[in-house]
N, C-alpha and C positions, 0 to 999 in steps of 0.2 A: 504494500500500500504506500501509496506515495505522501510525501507531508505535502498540506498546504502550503500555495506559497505565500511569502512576505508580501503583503502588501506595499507599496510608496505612493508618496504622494508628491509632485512637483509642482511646488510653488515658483509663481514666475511673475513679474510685474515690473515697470519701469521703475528708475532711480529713485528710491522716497516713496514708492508708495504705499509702502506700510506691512511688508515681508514678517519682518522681523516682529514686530509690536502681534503679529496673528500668529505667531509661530511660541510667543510666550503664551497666548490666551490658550491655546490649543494645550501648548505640557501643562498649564493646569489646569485643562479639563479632559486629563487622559484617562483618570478612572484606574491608574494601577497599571497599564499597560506599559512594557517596554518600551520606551519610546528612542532612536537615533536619532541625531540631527545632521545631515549634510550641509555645509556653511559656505556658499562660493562667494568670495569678494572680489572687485573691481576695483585693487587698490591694495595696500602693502598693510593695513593699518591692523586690521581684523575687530575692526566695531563692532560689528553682527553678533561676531562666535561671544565677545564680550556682553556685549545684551544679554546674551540667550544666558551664558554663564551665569548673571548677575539675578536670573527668576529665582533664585534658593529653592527651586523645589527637587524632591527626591525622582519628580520623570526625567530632568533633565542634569544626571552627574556630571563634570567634563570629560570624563573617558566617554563617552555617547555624543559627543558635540563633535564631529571634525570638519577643520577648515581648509579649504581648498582656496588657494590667492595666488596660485599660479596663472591669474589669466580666465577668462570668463570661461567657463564648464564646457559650454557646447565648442570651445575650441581645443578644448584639455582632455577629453575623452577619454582615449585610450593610455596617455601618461597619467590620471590622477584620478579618475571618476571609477574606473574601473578596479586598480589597487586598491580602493577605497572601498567599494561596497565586494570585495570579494574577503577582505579582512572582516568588516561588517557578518557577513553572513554564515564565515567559518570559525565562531566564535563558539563557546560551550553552549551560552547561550546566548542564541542571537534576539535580536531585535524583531519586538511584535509589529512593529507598524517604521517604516522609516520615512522622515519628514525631509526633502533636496530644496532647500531654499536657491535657487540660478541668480546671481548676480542681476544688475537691473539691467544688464543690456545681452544678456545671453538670450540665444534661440532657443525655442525648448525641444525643436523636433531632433537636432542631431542626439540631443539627450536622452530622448526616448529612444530613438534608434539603438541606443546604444541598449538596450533593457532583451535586445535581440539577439547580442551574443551569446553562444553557448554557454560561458561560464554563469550567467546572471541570470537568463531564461527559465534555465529550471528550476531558480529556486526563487524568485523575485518577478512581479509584476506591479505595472502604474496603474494604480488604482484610480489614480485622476491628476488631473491638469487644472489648475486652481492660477487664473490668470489674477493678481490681485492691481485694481488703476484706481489711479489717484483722481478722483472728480473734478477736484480743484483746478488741478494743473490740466488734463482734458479740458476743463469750461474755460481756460484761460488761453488754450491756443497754442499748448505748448508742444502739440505730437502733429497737427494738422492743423494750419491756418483754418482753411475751406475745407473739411472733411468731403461737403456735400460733391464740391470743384473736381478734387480729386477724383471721387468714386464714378464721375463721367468722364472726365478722362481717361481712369482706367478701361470702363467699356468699350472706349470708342479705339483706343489702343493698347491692346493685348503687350505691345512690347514698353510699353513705358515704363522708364526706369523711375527709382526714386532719389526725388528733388532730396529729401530730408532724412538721412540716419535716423533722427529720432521718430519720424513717422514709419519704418520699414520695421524699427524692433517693438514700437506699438503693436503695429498689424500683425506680427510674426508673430508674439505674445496670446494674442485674442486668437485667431487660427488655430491655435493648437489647444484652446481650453475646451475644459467641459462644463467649469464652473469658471465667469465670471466675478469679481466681487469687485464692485464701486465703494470704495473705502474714500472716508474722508468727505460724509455726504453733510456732513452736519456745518463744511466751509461755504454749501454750495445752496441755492435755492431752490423753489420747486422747479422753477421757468428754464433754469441751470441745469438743472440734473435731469430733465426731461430730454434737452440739449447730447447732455452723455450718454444719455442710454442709445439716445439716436446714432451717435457714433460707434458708438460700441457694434450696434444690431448692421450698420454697414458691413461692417470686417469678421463679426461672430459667425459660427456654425450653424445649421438649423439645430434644435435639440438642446444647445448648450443653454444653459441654466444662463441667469443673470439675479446676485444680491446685491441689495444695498446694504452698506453697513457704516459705519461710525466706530476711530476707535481702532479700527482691526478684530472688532468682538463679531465673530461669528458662529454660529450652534456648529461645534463638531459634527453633527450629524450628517450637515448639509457639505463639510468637507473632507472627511476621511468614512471608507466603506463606499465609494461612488462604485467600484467594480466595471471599471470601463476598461481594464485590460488594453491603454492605450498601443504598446506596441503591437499588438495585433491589427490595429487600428491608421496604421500610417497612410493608408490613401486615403485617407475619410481629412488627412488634417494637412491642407496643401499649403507650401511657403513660396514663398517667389525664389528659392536657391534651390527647387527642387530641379533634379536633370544637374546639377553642376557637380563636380568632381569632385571640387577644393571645398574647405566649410567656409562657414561666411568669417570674415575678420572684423578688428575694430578699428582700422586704423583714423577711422574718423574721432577717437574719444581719446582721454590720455587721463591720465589722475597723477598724484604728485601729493606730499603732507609738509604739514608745516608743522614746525614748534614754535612754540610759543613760552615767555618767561613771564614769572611774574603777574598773576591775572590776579586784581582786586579787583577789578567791577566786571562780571560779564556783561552787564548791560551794555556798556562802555565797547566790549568786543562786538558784540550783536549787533550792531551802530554801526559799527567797520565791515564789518560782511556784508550786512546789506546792500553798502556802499559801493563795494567789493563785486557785486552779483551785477548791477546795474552797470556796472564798466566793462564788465569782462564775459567772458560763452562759459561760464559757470554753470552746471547741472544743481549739481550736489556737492552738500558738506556734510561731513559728520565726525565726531570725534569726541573727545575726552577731554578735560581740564581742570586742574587742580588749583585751585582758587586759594589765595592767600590766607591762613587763620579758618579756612573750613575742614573737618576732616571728614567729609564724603564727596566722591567725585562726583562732579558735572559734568549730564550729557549734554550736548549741544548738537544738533540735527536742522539741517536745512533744506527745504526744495523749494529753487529759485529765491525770493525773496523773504519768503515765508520761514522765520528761523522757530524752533522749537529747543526748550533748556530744562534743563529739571536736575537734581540730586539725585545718582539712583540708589546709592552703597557706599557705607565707609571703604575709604582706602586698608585695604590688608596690611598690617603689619610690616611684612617683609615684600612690599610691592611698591615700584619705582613709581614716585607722585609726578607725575609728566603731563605737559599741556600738548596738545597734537590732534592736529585736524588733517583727514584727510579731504582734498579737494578731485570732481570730478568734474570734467566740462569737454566741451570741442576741443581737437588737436590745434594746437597753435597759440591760445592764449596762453598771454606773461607768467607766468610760475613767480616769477623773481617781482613782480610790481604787486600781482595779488597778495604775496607772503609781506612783502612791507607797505601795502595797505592795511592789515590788518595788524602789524607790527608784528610780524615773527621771520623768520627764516625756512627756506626747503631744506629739507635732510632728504 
């Protein structure tokens, strides 16, 4: 008799849109279950795997968290995704459920593809594709000027390339779900979000689910146990790099972190970033800082202009109290102007 296999669940969603924050609600509403976490970052810093570490709860230990920052997943496949879930699964005891958070600019289909090879096949399947989008930055224009523009242009030419990175790993994202989740509805109005769904339903599957949520709090129910056995399912979820050889790259994005010394006011810093965002092809910020006279670190999170700060955990003991933001944006913009806009330095 054969074991059932593990289920996964691939989480996928642009830069900021709320991965991580549903991936803590989720370990504490696992119910006891084993849960692994896969952690792909776009960027050297390893915030994410830090959030997730930072829930205290018993689903999520740090031997069950691993981080993958060699470079976004769907290009790291067979060097990093695959050593990973094959240690994963040859464990005494493995993992009842395993959660792959993709980086916010990875494709998810070469990642499923990958759920095809013999070694992972037999004992693992995608139980679902959990696109998670930002409403905000959707309503604000940030993936498609003219969603409407576009989607006639595509009918009317099959070969049309894309104008915008950031619109091709939207689309790629949405394409390959089964569950959407519009996260981040509580920034947006009805008129707004009505707006979203509209783009969403351009680029969505027939079939595929659509939530609205707030927060990143979603009912587990509605995202693990979907039983969509996606790698079976690879014609059903088409990408525009489908037919091509090579997998897709990023050379259109780049990331870079800064240090920073000396932080008495974060207000004071969240003033400089903004500023910071408004001058330069900035995506995403996120990182850590250790605030003068505080002994628990600040997170600090931004998309686009939109900054987010909070205390999550006292500093450990024996852990290095360091200020460090990693920065994500277009290829091309100053490393070296945005680091002394905000007064700090690249490492």
């Amino acid at each position: 008799m054969f074991a059932a296999k593990i289920p996964a669940t691939v989480l996928t969603g642009f830069l900021g849109s709320g991965k991580t924050t549903m991936i803590r609600h989720l370990a504490g509403a696992a119910s006891g279950r084993r849960l692994a976490f896969i952690i792909n970052e776009f960027g050297d810093l390893g915030v994410d795997r830090e959030l997730i570490r930072g829930c205290g709860l018993e689903t999520c230990p740090d031997g069950d968290i691993v981080e993958l920052a060699n470079g976004c997943i769907c290009c790291t496949v067979a060097d990093d995704f695959l050593p990973t879930m094959r240690a994963l699964i040859e464990r005494p005891e493995p993992p009842e459920h395993i959660i792959i958070e993709t980086s916010g600019l990875a494709l998810p289909k070469p990642l499923i593809k990958a759920f095809t090879w013999p070694e992972v096949k037999t004992r693992v399947t995608v139980d679902g594709v959990i696109a998670v989008i930002d409403a905000r930055a959707v309503a604000d224009g940030r993936f498609a000027d003219d969603p409407d523009a576009v989607d006639r242009l595509r009918r009317d030419d099959a070969s049309l390339d894309h104008e915008s990175p950031l619109e091709e790993v939207f689309e790629e994202q949405v394409l390959s779900a089964d569950v959407v989740v519009l996260n981040k509805t509580d920034l947006v109005d009805d008129a707004l979000l009505k707006a979203v769904r509209r783009t969403v339903d351009t680029h969505r599957r027939p079939g595929t689910r659509v939530i609205a949520a707030s927060g990143g709090v979603v009912d587990p129910l509605a995202m693990l146990g979907i039983g969509a056995a996606a790698e079976d399912d690879l014609a059903n979820r088409p990408s525009h790099h489908d037919g091509e050889e090579d997998d897709h790259d990023h050379d259109d994005f780049t990331s870079f972190t800064i240090t920073l010394d000396h932080i008495t006011n974060p207000g004071v810093l969240e003033r400089s970033l903004i500023a910071a965002v408004e001058h330069h092809d900035i995506l995403r910020i996120k990182g850590f800082l250790h605030v003068d006279g505080k002994p628990m670190r600040h997170v600090i999170q931004g998309v686009g202009s939109r900054i987010e700060r909070y205390y999550d955990r006292p500093w450990e003991p024996d852990e290095e109290k360091r200020s460090e933001l990693v920065v994500i944006g277009l290829n091309g913009m100053d490393r070296h102007a945005i680091a002394s806009d905000v007064g700090g330095r690249t490492t």
